[in-house]
BATORPA-426653 format. One record per atom (N, C-alpha, C): residue in one letter; x, y, z. Coordinates in steps of 0.1 Angstrom, whole numbers, plus 5000, padded with zeros to 4 digits. Layout:
BEGIN
AXYZ/...
END
This chain:
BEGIN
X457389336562/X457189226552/X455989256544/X456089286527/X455189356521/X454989276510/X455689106514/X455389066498/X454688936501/X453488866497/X453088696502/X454388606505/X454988606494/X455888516489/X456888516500/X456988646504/X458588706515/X458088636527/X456988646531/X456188596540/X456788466543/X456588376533/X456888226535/X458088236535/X459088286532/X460488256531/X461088296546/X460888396547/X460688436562/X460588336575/X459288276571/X458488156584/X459588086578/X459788026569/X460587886568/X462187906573/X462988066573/X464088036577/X464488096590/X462888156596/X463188166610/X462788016616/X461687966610/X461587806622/X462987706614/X463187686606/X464687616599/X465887666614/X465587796615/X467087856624/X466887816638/X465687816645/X464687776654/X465387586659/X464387526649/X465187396647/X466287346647/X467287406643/X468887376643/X469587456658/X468487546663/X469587576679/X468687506689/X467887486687/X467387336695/X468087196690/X467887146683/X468687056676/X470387056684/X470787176681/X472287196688/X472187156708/X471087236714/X470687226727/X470687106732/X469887026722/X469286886726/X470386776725/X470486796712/X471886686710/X473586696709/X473586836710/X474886876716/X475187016726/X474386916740/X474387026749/X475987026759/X475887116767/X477487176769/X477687036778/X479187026779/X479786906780/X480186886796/X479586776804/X480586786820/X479086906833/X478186906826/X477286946836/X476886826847/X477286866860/X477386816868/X476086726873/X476286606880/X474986466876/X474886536892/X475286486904/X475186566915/X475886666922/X475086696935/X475986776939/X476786726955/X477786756956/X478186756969/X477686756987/X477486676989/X477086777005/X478386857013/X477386947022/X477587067029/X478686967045/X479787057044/X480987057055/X479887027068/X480887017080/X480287057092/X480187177094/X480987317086/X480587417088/X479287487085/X478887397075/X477687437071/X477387527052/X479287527051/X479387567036/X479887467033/X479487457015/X479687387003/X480787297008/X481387167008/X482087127010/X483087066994/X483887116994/X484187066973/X485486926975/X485086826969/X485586726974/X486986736965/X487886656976/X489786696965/X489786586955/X490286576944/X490686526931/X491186386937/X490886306930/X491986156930/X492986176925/X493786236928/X495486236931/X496486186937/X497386156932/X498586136938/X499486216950/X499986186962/X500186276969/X501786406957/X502286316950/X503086386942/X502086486935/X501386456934/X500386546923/X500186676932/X500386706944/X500086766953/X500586936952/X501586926949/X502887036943/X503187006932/X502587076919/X503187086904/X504887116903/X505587016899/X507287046900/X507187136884/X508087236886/X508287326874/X509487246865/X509787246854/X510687236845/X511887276847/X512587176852/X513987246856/X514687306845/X514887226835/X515587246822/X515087336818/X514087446820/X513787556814/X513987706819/X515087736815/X515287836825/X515788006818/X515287966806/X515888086792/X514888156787/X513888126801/X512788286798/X511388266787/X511388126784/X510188126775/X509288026788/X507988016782/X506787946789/X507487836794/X507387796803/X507387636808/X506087536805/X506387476801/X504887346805/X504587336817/X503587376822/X503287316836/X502287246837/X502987166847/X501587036852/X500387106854/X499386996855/X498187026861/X498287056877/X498087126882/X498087156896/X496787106902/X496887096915/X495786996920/X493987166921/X493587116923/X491987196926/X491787216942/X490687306940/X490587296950/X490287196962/X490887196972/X490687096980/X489787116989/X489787017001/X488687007012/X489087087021/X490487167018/X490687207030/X490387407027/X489887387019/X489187547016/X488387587024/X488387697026/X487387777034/X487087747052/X488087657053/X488587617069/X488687757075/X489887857071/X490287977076/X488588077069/X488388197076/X487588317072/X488088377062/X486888357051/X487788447040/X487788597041/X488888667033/X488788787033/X488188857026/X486888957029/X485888987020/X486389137017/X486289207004/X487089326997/X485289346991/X484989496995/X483689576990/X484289706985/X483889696974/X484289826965/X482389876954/X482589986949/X481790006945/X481089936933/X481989886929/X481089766921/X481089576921/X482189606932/X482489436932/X482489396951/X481789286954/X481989216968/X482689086959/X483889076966/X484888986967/X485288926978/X485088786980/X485988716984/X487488606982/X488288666992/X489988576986/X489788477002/X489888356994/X490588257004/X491988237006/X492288237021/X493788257020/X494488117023/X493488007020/X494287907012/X494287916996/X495687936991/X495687946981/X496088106978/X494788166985/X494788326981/X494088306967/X493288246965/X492188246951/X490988326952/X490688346942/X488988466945/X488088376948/X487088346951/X486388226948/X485088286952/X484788406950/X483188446953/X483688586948/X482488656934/X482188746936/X480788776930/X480888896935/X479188936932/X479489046927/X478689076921/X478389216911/X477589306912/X477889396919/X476889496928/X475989566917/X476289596905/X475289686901/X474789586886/X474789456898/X473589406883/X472689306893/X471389296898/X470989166900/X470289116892/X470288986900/X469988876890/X468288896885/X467388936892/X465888986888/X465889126887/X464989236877/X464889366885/X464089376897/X465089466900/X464589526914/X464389416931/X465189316923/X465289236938/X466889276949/X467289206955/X468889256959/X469389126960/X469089036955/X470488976948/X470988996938/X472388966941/X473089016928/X473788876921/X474188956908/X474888826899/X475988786904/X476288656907/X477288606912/X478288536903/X479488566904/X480388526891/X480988366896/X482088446902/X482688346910/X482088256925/X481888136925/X481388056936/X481887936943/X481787916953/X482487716953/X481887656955/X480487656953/X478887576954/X479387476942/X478787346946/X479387246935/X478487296921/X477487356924/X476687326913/X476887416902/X477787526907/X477887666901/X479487686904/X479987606905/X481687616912/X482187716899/X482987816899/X484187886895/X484987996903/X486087966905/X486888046908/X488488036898/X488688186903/X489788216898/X491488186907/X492188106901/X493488116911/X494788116900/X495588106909/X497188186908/X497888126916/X499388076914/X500288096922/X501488076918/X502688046923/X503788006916/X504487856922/X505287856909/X506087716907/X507587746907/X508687676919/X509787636918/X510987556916/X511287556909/X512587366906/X512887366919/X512887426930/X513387336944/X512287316951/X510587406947/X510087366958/X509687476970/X510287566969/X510187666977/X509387746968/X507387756970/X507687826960/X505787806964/X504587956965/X503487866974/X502587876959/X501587706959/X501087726945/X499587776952/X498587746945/X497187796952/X496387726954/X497287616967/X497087536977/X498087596991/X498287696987/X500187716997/X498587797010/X499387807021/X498587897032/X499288007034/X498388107031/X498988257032/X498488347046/X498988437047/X498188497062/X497988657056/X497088697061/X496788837062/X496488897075/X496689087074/X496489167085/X495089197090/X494189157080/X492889197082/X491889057073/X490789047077/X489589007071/X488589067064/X488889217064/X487889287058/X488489387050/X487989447043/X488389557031/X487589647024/X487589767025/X486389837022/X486889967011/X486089986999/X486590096996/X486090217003/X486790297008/X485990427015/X485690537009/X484790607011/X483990727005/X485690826997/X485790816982/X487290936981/X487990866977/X488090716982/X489290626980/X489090556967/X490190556956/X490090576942/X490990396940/X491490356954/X492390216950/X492590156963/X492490046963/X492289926979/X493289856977/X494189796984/X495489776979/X494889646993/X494689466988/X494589357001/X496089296999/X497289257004/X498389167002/X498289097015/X498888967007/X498588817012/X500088777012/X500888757024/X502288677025/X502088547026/X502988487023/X503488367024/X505188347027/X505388267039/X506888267039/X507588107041/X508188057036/X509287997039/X510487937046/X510887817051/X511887807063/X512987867055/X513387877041/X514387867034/X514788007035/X513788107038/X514088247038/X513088317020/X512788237014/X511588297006/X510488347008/X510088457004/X509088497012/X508188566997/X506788556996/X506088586983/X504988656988/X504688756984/X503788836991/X502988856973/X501688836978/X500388796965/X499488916973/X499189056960/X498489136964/X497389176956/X496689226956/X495389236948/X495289376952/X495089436937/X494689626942/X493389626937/X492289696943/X491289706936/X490689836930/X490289876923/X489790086922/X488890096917/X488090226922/X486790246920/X486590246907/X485390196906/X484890206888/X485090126881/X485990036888/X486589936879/X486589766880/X486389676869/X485889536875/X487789466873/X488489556878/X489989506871/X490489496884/X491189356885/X491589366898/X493189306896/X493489426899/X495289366898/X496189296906/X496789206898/X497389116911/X498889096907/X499589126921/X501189116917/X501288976932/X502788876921/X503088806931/X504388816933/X504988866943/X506288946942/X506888856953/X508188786950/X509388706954/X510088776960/X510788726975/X511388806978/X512288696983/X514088676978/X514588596977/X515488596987/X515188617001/X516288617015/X517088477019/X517188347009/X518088247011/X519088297006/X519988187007/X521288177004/X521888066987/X520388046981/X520988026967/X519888116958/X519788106945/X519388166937/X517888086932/X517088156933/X515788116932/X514888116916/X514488006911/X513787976899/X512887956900/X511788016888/X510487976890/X509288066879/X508388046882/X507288146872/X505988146879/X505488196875/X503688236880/X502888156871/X501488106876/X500388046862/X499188106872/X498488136863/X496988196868/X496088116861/X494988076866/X494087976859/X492687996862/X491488036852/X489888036859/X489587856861/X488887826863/X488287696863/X486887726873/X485787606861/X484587646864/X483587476858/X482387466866/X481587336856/X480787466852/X480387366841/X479187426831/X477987506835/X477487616839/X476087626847/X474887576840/X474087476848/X472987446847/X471987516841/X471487496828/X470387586825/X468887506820/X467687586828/X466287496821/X466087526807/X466087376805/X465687396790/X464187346786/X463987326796/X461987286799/X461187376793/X459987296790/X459087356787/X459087566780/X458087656781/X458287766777/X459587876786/X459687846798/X460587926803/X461987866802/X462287726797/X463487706788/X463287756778/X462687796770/X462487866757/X462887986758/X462488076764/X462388196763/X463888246773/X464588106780/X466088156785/X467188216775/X467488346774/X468188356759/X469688306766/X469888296778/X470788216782/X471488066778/X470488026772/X470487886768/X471287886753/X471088006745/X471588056735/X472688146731/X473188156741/X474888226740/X475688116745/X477088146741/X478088056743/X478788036757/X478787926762/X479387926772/X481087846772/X481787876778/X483087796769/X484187916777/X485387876770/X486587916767/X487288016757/X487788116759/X487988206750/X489688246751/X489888286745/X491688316742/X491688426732/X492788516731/X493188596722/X494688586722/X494788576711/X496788616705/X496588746691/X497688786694/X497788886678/X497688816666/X498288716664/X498488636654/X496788616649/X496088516658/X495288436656/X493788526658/X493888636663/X492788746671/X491988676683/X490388636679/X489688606695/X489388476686/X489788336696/X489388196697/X488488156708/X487888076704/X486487996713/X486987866716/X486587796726/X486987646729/X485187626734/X484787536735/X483687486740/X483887416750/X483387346758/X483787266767/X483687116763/X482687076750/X482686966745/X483786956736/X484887096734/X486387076726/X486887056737/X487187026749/X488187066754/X489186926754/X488086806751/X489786716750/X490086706736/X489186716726/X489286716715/X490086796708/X490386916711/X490787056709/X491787096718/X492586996725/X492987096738/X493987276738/X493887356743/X494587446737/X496287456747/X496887496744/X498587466744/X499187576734/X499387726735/X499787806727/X501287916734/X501987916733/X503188036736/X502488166729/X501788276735/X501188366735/X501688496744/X502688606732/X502588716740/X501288846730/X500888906744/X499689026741/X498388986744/X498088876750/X496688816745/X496088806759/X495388696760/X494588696776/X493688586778/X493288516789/X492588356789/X491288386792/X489988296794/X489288356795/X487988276797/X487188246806/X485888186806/X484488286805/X483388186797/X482488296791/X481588246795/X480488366799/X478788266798/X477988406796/X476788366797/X475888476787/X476588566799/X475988736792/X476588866798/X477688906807/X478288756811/X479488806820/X480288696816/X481788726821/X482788686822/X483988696829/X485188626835/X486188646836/X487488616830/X488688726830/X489588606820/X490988696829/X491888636829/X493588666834/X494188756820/X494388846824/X495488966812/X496788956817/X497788886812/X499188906816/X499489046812/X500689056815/X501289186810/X501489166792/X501589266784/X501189286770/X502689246765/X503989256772/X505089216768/X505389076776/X504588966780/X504888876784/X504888776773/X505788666770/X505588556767/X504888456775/X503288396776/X503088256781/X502888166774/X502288096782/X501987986777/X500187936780/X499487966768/X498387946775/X497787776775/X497187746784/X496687586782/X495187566787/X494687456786/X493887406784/X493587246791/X492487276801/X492387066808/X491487086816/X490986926815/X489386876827/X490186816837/X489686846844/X489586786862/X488186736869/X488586616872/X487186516873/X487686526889/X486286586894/X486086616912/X484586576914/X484386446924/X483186386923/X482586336914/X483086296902/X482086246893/X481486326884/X481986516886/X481486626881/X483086626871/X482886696860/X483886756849/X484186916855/X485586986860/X485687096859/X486387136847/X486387216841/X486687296827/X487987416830/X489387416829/X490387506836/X491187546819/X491287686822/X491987786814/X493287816820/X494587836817/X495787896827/X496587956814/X497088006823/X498188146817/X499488126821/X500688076818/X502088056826/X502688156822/X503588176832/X504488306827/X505788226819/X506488286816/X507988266815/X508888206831/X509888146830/X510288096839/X511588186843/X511688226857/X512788416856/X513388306865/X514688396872/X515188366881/X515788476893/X515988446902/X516188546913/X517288526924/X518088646923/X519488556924/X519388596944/X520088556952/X520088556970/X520088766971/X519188766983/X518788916981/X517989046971/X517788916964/X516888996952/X515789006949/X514789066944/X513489046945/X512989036931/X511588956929/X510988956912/X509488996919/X508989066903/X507589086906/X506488936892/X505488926899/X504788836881/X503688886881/X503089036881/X502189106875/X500989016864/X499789076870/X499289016858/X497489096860/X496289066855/X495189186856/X494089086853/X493189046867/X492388966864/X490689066861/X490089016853/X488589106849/X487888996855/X486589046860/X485488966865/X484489046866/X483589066855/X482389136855/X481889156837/X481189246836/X479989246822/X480889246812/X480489216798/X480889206789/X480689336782/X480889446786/X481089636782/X481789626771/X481289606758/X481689676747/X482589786746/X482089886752/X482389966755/X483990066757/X484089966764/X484989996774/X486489806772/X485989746772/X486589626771/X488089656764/X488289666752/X489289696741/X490189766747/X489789886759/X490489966762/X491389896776/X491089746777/X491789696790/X493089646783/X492389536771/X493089426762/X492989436749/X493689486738/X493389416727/X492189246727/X490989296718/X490289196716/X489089136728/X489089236736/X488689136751/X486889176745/X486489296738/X485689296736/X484689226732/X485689106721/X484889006713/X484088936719/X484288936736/X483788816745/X482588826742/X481988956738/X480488956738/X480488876725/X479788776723/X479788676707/X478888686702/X479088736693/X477888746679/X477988636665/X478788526670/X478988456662/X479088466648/X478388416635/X478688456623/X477988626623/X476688626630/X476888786623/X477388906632/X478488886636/X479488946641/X479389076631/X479889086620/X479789166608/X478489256611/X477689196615/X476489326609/X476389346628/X476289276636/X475689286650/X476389376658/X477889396649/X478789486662/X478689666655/X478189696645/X478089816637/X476589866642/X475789756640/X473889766650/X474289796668/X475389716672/X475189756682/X475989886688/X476489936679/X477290076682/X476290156676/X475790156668/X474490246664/X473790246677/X473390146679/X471990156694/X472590276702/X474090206706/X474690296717/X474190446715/X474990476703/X474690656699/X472990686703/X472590636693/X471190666700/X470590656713/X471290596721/X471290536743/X471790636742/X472790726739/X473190856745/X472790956741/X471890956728/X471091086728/X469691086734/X468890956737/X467890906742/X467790886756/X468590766759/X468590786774/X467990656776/X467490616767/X466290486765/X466690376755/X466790276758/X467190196748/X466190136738/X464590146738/X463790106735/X463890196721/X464090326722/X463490416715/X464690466710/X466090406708/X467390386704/X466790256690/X466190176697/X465990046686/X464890146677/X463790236678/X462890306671/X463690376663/X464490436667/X465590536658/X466290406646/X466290296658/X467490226645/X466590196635/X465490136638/X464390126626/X464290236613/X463990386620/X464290516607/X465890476601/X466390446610/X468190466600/X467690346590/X467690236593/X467390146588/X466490156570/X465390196573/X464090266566/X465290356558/X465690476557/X465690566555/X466990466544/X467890416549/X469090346539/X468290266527/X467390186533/X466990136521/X465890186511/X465490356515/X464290376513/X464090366495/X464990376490/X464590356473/X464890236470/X464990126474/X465189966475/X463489926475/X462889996489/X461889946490/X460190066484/X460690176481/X459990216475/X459790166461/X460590086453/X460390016439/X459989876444/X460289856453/X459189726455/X457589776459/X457689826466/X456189886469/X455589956454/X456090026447/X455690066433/X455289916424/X455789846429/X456089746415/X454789706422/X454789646437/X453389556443/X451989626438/X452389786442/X450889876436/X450789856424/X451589826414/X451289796402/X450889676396/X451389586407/X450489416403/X449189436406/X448589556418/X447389506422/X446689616414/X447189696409/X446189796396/X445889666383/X446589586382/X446589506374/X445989376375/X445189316386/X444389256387/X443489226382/X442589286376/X441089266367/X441989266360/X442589316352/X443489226334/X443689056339/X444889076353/X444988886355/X443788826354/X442588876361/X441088786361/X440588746348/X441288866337/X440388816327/X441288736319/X442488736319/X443488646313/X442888496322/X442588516334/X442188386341/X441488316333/X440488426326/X438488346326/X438788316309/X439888386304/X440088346291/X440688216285/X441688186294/X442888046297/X442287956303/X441387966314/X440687866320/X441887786328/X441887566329/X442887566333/X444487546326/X444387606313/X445587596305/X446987706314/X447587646328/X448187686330/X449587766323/X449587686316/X450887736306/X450587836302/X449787886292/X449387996284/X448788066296/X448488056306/X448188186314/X449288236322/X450288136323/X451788186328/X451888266318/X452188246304/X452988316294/X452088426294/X451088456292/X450288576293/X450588676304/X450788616314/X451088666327/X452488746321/X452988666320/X454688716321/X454688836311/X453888876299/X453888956287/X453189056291/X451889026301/X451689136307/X452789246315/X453389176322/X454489246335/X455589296326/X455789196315/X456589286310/X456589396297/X455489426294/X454789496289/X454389646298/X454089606307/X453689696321/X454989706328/X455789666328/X457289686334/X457289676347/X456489546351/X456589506367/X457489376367/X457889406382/X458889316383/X457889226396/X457489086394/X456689026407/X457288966417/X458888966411/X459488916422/X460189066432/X460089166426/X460289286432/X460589316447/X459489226451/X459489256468/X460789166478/X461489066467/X461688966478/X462989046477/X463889126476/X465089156473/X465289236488/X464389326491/X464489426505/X464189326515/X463289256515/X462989126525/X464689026532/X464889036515/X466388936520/X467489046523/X467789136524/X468489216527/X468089286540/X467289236547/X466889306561/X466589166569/X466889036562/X466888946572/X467988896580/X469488926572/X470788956584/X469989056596/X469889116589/X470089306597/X469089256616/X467889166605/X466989126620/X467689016630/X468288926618/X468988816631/X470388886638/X470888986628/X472089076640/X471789126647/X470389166650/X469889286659/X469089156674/X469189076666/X468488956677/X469588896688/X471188916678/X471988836687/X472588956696/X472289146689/X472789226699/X472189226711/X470589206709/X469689186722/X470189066733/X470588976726/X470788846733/X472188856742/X473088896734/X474388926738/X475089046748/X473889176743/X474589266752/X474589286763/X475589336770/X474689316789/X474389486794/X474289576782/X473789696781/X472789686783/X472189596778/X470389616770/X469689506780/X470489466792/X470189326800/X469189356809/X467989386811/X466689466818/X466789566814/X467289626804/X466589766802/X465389826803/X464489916806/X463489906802/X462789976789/X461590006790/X461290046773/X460590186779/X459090156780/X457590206788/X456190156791/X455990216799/X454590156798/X454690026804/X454289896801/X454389746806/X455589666801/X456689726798/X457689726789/X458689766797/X459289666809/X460289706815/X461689596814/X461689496806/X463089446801/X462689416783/X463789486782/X463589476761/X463889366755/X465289256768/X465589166766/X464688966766/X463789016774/X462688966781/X461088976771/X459988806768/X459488856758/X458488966764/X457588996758/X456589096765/X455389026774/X455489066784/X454789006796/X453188986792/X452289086779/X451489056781/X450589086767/X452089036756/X451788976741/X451389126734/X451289296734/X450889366731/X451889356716/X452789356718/X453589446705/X453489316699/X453389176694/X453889056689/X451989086682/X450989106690/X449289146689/X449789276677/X449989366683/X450589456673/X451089436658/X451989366657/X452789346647/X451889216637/X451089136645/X450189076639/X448789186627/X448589276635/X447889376630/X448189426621/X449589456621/X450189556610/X450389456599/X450589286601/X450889196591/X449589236582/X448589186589/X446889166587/X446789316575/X447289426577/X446989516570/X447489516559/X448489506560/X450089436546/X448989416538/X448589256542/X448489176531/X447089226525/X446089316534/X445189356522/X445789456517/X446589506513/X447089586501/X447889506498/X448389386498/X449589296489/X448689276480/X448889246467/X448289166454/X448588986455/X447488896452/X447988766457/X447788736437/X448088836432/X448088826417/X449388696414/X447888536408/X449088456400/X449488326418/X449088416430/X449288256441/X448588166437/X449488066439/X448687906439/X447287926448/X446587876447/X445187856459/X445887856472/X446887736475/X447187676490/X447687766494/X449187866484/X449887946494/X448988026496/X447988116489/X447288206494/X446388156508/X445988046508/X445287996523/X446288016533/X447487966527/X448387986537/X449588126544/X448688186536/X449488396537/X448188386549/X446888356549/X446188406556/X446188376573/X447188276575/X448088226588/X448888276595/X449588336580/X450888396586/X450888456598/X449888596599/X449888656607/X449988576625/X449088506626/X449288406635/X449888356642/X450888256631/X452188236629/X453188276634/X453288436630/X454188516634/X453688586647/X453088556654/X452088616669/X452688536677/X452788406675/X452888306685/X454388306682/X454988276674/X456588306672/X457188416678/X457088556675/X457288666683/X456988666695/X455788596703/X455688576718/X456588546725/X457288456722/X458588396729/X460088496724/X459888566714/X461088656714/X461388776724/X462688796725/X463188936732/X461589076727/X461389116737/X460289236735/X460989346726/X462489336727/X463189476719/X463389446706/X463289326702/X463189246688/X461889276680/X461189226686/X459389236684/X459389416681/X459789446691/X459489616689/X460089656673/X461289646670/X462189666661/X461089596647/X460389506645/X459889456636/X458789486636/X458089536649/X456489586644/X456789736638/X457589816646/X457689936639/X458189986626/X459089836619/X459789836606/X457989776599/X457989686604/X456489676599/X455089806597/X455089886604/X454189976605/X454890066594/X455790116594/X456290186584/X456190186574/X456590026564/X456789986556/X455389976544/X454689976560/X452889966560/X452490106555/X453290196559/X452290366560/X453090396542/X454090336543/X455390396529/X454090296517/X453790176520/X453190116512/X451590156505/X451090196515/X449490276511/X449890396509/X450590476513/X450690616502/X451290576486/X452090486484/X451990476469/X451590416466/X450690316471/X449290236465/X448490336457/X448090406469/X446890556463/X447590566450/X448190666450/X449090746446/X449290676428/X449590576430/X449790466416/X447990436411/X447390396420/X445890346419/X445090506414/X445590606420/X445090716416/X445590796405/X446690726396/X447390746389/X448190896386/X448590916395/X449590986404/X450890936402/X451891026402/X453090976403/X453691006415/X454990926423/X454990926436/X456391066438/X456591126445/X457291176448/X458691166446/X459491056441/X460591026439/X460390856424/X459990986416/X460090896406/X460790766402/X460690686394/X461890556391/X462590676385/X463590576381/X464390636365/X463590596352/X463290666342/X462990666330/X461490646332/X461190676341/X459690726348/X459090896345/
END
């Protein structure tokens, strides 16, 4: 920032942006966060209380009249009940996921994420899925039949084991869960899991040993309350948690990636016949969402479930409705994700899944910044010094944008004793020392608004680089060096924000305050300040990114000060220079 004026514009539309996501926090914070919580079973785990329902409500009846292969409407199926976690769940450890499936139901309802915890360097880890009231989400699945024979995920399944391990070599874990029938139906629900991977495949495969012909379809559903976040005092401030979207997500081809909030969800409800796409709940760095198969027609939908006095928020996926004639068997495939939000890699599961990472409007500039970082993470190794590099790209794009502003600034301030004496000659006839003013610059061929043009063109570039810090779960504790060990986190002990104050402080004695009103020039002398205590509470890889665009801008600025003041010409002349 090399200009007074940029200065102010700057403070006013970072606290302006400041004020309106507080403003949003305060008076439209997420919808259905739970008032209390539940007490604990006689087992001694979470006890999650069952829905006021009807005992009909109990088993979702499928749509008999729909039997020609497109989505069915399906009811709301009931939640989980009180009778969860009665049986031992079966726990699945693979190299990046500890999973738990309850085999009522056969739902995931606990996973953890081995290679992220939630502090550095502590050993807990991030927990996705849970059935703690306070933090409730799990993922479930089951199926629906017009007679009834048919188990939803409330049905009781049995397994051969309680445990599951990937072993040292072993590239795929294969847990299946039966359920059988007096009628002779029999549905075996299996989950594969493989190394490397947060994709856990689930087939629910029909196996039709009565003696009539069997109808029906699959629905898979996340459902979750809102997680609690402090919005207190400075360590609510500095949660960048508080500042990513938490909500409902969808993709179709038609429409690409859609958001739901949870304060849309009755307002908005979603209800779409969707083949290619995928459901999906979001919160900062992670997520989960159901991938049907890419040639399925569903039906995606959308609904609250009031359990305790708490709001749960539920996404589902229905298949098409098949049929299965005596002795025949169907499969309802489908690919549930539970883990980071990998750019990376995402696209290559689902069309669109990558979008989950939200960059909201500056999507445009934040998803090009954040594949730049990448390249530079892979020739570096360091993400800190990936953001240093992006600063030179940066610098180097605009470098004749801001080298004619910096020419033009050196040139207001060679021209200072002329403004003094036009001052002492006009006195306070501001008009005639305006016009004098202006006959000078353009006589002299300065432009004084020169500086604000690079200023406004690098203030997307900083808020896209703010929401890649905020959003990525690459950059999520990274470290830098030195006292500099999460980029995403502010700096523990104010150096680089101290820093960047410095480099302000130097700016402005080579800025020209040629022609400020009195007040704003009292008030350029703040700035620095200003922007100390503002940058304190930012991500440390932000601050970094700005003190060293600052330092630069600073070193590019006093060599053509000299250079002009020494009346020198600078190395990359104007035109008609």
């Amino acid at each position: 920032m090399n200009n007074p004026r940029t200065f102010l514009l700057v403070a006013l539309f970072a606290l302006t942006y400041l004020i309106y996501s507080q403003w949003q926090l305060d008076y439209n914070p997420p919808a259905g966060v739970p008032a209390t919580v539940a007490t604990t079973s006689d087992t001694g785990k979470p006890a999650v209380a069952a829905p006021a329902a009807t005992a009909s409500a109990d088993v979702p009846q499928i749509n008999a009249g729909d039997t020609g292969g497109t989505a069915a409407s399906v009811p709301l199926p009931p939640t989980l009940t009180d009778a969860a976690s009665r049986v031992e769940p079966i726990v699945v450890t693979t190299d990046l996921l500890r999973v738990e499936i309850d085999l009522h139901g056969g739902n995931v309802v606990s996973a953890e994420l081995l290679a992220y915890p939630v502090e550095p360097k502590q050993p807990q880890r991030v927990r996705l899925f849970d059935t703690d009231p306070a933090s409730f989400f799990i993922a479930q699945s089951g199926l629906l039949s017009a007679d009834g024979a048919a188990p939803n995920h409330n049905a009781e399944f049995t397994a051969s084991s309680h445990a599951y391990s990937l072993a040292d070599g072993q590239t795929r874990l294969e847990v299946p869960l039966t359920w059988q029938d007096a009628s002779g139906i029999r549905v075996t629900k299996t989950y594969v899991f493989a190394r490397g991977s947060y994709v856990i495949e689930q087939n629910q495969q029909v196996d039709n040993a009565s003696a009539k012909e069997w109808t029906g379809q699959a629905y898979r559903q996340l459902q979750r309350v809102p997680l609690v976040l402090d919005h207190s005092g400075i360590k609510g401030y500095t949660n960048t948690a508080r500042y990513s979207f938490m909500g409902a997500a969808w993709y179709s081809p038609e429409e690409k990636f859609q958001k739901l909030a949870f304060d849309k969800f009755s307002k908005e409800p979603l209800k779409k016949d969707v083949t290619g796409g995928w459901v999906a709940l979001l919160q900062h760095y992670f997520f989960a969402a159901w991938i049907p198969p890419a040639d399925e027609k569903d039906q995606f939908q959308s609904d609250e479930v009031s359990v305790a006095g708490a709001t749960r928020y539920l996404v589902r996926s229905a298949s098409p409705v098949l049929k299965v004639a005596p002795g025949a068997q169907q499969s309802f495939p489908a690919r549930l994700y539970v883990g980071p939000k990998l750019q990376s890699t995402l696209d290559d599961l689902a069309p669109g899944l990558a979008k989950t990472a939200d960059y909201g409007i500056f999507t445009v500039i934040s998803e090009p910044l954040h594949w730049l970082l990448s390249m530079y993470h892979r020739l570096t190794g360091n993400w800190g010094f990936a953001i240093i590099l992006l600063v030179l790209t940066i610098k180097a794009v605009f470098f004749k944008l801001s080298e004619a502003q910096y020419r033009s600034m050196a040139r207001m301030r060679k021209m200072q004793p002329r403004v003094a004496a036009l001052k002492e000659r006009y006195g306070d006839d501001r008009q005639k020392m305006n016009q004098a003013m202006l006959e000078l610059y353009q006589k002299e061929k300065i432009n004084p608004l020169g500086g604000c043009l690079p200023m406004l063109v690098q203030i997307p570039v900083f808020l896209g680089l703010y929401w890649v810090l905020l959003e990525s779960v690459e950059l999520r504790q990274a470290p830098f060096m030195l006292w500099i060990h999460n980029l995403t986190a502010p700096d523990p002990y104010y150096v680089l924000p101290i820093l960047n104050a410095a480099t302000m402080l130097a700016t402005q004695m080579l800025t020209p305050m040629t022609g400020m009103d009195p007040l704003q020039a009292k008030m350029m002398k703040f700035m620095p300040l200003i922007f100390s205590v503002l940058f304190a509470f930012f991500p440390a890889g932000l601050v970094l990114y700005w003190t060293v665009n600052g330092a630069l801008g600073l070193l590019q600025q006093w060599i053509i000060t000299r250079r002009i003041e020494s009346g020198e010409k600078t190395l990359v002349p104007a035109k008609g220079k």
